[in-house]
N, C-alpha and C positions, 0 to 999 in steps of 0.2 A: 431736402432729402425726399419727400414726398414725390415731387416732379421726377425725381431717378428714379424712385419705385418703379411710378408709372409705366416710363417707358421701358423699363425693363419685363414689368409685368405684360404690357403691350408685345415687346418680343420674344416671349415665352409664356404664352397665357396656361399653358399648364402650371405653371409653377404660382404659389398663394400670394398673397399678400402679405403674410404673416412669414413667408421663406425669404421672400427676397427683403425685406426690413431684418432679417436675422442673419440675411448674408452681408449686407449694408453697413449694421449696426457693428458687425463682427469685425467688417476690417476698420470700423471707425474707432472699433476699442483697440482692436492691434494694434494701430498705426499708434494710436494713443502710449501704448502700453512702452514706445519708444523714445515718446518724449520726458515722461515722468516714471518710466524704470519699475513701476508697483506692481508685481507680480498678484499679487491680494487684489488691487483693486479691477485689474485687467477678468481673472477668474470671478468676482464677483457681478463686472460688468454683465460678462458673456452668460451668466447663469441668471441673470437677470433678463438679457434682453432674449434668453432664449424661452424665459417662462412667460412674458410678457406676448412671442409670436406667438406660443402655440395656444395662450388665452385670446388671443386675436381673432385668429381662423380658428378656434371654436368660436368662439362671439358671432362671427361673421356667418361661420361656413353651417354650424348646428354639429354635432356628435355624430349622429345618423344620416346626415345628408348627402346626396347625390345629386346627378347632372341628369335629365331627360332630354332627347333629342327628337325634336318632331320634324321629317326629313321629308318635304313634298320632291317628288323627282319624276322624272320617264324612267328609271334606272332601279328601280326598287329591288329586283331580287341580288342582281349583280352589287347593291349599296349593303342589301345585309348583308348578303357570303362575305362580302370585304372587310365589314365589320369583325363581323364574325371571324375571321381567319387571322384579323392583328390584334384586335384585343381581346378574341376568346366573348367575348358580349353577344349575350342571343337579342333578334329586336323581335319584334312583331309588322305585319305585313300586312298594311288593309289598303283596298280598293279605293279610289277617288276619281272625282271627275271637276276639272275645273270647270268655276259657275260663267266665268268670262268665255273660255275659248271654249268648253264642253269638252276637250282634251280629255281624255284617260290619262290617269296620272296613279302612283302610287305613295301612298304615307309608310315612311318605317319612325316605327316609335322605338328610341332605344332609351335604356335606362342604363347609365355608365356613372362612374366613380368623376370624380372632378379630375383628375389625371387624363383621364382617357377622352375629356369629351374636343378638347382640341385635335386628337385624330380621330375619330368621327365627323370635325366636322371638314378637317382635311380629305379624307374620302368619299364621301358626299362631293364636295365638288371636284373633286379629280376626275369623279366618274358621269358628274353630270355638272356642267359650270353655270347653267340656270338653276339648279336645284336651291331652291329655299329652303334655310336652317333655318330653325328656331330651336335655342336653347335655353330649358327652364332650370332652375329653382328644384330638385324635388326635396322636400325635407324632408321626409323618410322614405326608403327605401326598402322593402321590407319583402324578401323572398332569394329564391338561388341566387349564391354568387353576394348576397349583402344581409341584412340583417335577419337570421332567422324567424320566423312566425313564432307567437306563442300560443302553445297549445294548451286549453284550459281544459 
């Protein structure tokens, strides 16, 4: 079962780990639910395996966490507008110059939801097919658009 995660998760990287095991799991109880007729145990399955995903991707993913996108391109402003325009995500826009070619180049740094960072990184290279993604990790997130500041 693991192995179908995978590649399921492989062709839909937005979607968790913890979703496609609950969508998995879901028709493994249904189908179940066919052979031995238990309405009871089928409902207990599915309320099980549902609280067991979303303990998953918390486990995994953290409460507060996000995606950061560090986006080397030729294509920097044209990379944020676009961002910008389908998921509503502001980035940030700094200056670079590669140490190898000495090229001018620009970084967008975006900080996006785990949903959105597969189109991110779909447009990145739509817009430029050299462009180097790199996508981290953030675990907390904490400003517009995601976890308010606290103010003391």
């Amino acid at each position: 079962m693991d192995f179908v995660t995978a590649v399921i998760k492989k062709k839909n990287p937005h979607l968790s780990f913890g979703q496609v095991t609950l969508a998995l799991d879901g028709v493994v109880i249904l189908a179940g639910s066919i052979v031995f007729g238990s309405i009871d145990a089928v409902l207990y399955g599915l309320i099980a395996t549902a609280a067991l995903s979303f303990t998953m991707d918390w486990i995994v993913n953290g409460k507060l966490s996000g995606k950061m996108a560090l986006i080397i391109t030729r294509h920097g402003r044209e990379t944020a507008d676009a961002i910008n325009l389908q998921t509503g995500r502001g980035s940030t826009l700094m200056p670079a110059r590669g140490a190898y070619s000495g090229n001018a180049l620009d970084v967008v740094l975006c900080a996006c939801g785990r949903r959105e960072i597969a189109t991110v990184r779909r447009i990145a290279h739509k817009l430029d097919d050299h462009a180097m993604v790199m996508v981290c990790d953030a675990t907390e997130v904490i400003g517009e658009g995601f976890l308010a500041p606290e103010v003391s």
